[in-house]
N, C-alpha and C positions, 0 to 999 in steps of 0.2 A: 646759619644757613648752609653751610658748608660741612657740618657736619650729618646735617637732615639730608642732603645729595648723596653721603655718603651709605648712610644707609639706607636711602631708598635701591641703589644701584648694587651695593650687597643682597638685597633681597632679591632683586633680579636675576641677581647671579645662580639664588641657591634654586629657585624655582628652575633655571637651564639646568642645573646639574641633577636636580631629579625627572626632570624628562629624558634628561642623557642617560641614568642609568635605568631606566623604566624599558626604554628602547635596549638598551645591551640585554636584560634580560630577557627580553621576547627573540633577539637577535640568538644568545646562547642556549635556550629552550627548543627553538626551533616552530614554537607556537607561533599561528596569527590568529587575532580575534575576530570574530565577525561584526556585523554592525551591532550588533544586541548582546556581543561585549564577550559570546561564548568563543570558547575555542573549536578550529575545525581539527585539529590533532587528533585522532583514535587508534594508534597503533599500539599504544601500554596498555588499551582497555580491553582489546577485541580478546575476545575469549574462541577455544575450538566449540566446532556445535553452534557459536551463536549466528544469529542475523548480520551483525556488524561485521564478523568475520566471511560470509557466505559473500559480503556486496562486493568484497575484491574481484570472487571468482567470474563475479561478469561479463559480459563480453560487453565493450563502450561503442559505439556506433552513432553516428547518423542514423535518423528516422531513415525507413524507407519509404518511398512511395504509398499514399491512399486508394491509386487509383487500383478499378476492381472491386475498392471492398465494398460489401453488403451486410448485415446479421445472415442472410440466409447462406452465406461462405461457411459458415459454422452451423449449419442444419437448422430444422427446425425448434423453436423451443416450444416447450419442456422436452426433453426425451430421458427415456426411461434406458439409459446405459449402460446402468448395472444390474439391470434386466431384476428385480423387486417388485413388478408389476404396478409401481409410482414413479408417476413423472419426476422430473429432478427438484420445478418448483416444491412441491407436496413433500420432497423431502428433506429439502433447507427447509422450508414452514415447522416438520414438525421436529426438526432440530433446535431451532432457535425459538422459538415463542413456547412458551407455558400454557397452561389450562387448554390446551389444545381441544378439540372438537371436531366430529369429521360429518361428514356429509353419508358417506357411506361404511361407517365403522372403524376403515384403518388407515384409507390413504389420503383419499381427497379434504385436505383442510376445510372446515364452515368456517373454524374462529378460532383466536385463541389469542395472547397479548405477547409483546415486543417489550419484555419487561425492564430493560435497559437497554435502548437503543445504543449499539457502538457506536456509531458516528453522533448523535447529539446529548446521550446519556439520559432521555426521554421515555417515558412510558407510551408505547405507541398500541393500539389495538388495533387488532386485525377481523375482518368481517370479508368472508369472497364475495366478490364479487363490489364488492366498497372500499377496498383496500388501501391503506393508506400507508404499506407496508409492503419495496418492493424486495428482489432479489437479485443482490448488484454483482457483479465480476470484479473483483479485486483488483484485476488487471481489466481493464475495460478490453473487450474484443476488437474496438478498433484501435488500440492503443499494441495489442498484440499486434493486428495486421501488420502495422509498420514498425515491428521490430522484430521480425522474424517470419509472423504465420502465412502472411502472404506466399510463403515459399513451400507451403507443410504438403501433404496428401490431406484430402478429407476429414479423412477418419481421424489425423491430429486434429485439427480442428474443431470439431464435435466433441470430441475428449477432453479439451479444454474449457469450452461455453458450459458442461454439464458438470466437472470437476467438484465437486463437495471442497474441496483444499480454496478452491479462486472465489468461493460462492458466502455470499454475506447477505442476513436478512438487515433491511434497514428502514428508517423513515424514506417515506417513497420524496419531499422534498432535498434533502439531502445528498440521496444519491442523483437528482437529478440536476444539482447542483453543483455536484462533481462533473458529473457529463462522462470524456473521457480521457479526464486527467491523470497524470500520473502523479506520483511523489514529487515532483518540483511544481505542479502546478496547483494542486489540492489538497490538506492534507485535513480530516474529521477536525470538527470542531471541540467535541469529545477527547482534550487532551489524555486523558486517562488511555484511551485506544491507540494513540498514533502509532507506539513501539509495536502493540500486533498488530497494527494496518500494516505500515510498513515493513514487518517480519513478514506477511501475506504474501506481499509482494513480491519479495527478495526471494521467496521460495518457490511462487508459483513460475518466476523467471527463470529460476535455476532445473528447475524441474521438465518444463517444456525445452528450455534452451533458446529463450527468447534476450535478448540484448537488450541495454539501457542507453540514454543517452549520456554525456557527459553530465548536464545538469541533473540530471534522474539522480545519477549514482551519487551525486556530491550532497543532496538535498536527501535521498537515504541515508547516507552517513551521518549527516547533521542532528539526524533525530536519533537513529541506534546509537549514534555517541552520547546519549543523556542514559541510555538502557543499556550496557554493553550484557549483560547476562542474559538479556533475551533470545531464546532460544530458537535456532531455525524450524517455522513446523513440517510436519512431513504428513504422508497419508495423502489420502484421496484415491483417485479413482486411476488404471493405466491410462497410459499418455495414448494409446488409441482406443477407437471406441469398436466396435465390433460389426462387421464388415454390411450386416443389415439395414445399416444407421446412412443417406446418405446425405450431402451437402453438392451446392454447384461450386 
């Protein structure tokens, strides 16, 4: 019996000493894991050009204030801002969906299909006027308001709602499912997408000069830390819209 105590209580022992060193190495790494066991560390991964690196440039804030906002703060939609004589919806539609079809030859969509939805990875078809297929803001507008646009002239504003860079065709459930959350609160079910969802983001942010919250930035990070090569995108439309365009 006394030799059975002894090795039960040697076992005990070696189990402490490998929790002991288990901890010193996340202690000398400088790593902590999260609950699903990943590490939040991306400083050896972040590359120049990518997304991952772009989230530092942030600015971190508190939300501001709701109050004030409207959609009609950011003009009316569609407008035609880059002046193509197509509204903005008509020209995400004929960006993003195939076998396109128009109503009247070139601009106005009839139909066409959402051949891989980003956010559910679904084949969605499109039919105007029955649509099941809407046209979401990367950055939800009221999700701008309170972190920045509330402060803009007009004409940012409207430059932003119409932006080809912020503008995603999607299943119209999906995006309404999102509402208007950001990266810590929603992210596509479509893991395949989340790294350009949230590259989307991180650009459209940086590009208007609109700020993230703490939790934003850390739950952006958490995802481009699985992607660090993914690239920041650029393009779209200027960040104002042209002085004909108005907004209240």
């Amino acid at each position: 019996m006394p030799s059975r105590r002894r090795s039960r209580r040697t076992h005990r022992l070696a189990l402490a000493g490998t929790a002991l060193a288990g901890a010193a190495i996340l202690t000398v790494t400088g790593c902590s894991p999260d609950k699903d066991g990943s590490s939040t560390d991306d400083k050896s991964d972040a590359k120049p050009g990518s997304a991952l690196t772009a989230v530092s440039s942030l600015k971190v804030k508190a939300n501001d204030t709701m109050d004030g906002y409207a959609r009609d703060r950011f003009g009316r939609a569609w407008l035609d801002t880059d002046g193509n004589h197509c509204d903005t919806r008509d020209d995400i539609l004929k960006r993003d969906l195939t076998n396109v079809k128009f109503t009247d030859g070139h601009c106005k969509v009839a139909s066409g299909t959402l051949t891989k939805d980003p956010y559910t990875g679904k084949t969605v078809r499109y039919e105007r006027g029955h649509s099941k297929v809407d046209i979401d803001h990367a950055v939800a507008l009221s999700d701008a308001w309170k972190t920045g646009a509330r402060q803009w002239k007009p004409s940012k504003r409207i430059a932003l709602a119409n932006d080809p860079l912020n503008l995603i065709a999607s299943d119209s459930s999906a995006n309404r499912q999102k509402g208007d959350g950001d990266t810590a609160a929603w992210l596509p079910s479509n893991k395949s997408f989340r790294c350009e969802y949230v590259a989307l983001q991180v650009a459209v942010k940086k590009k208007y000069g609109l700020w993230v919250t703490t939790a934003e930035r850390d739950a952006m990070k958490k995802v481009l830390t699985t992607c660090p090569s993914t690239k920041l995108p650029s393009g779209g439309n200027p960040t104002e819209a042209p002085a004909r365009f108005k907004a209240k």
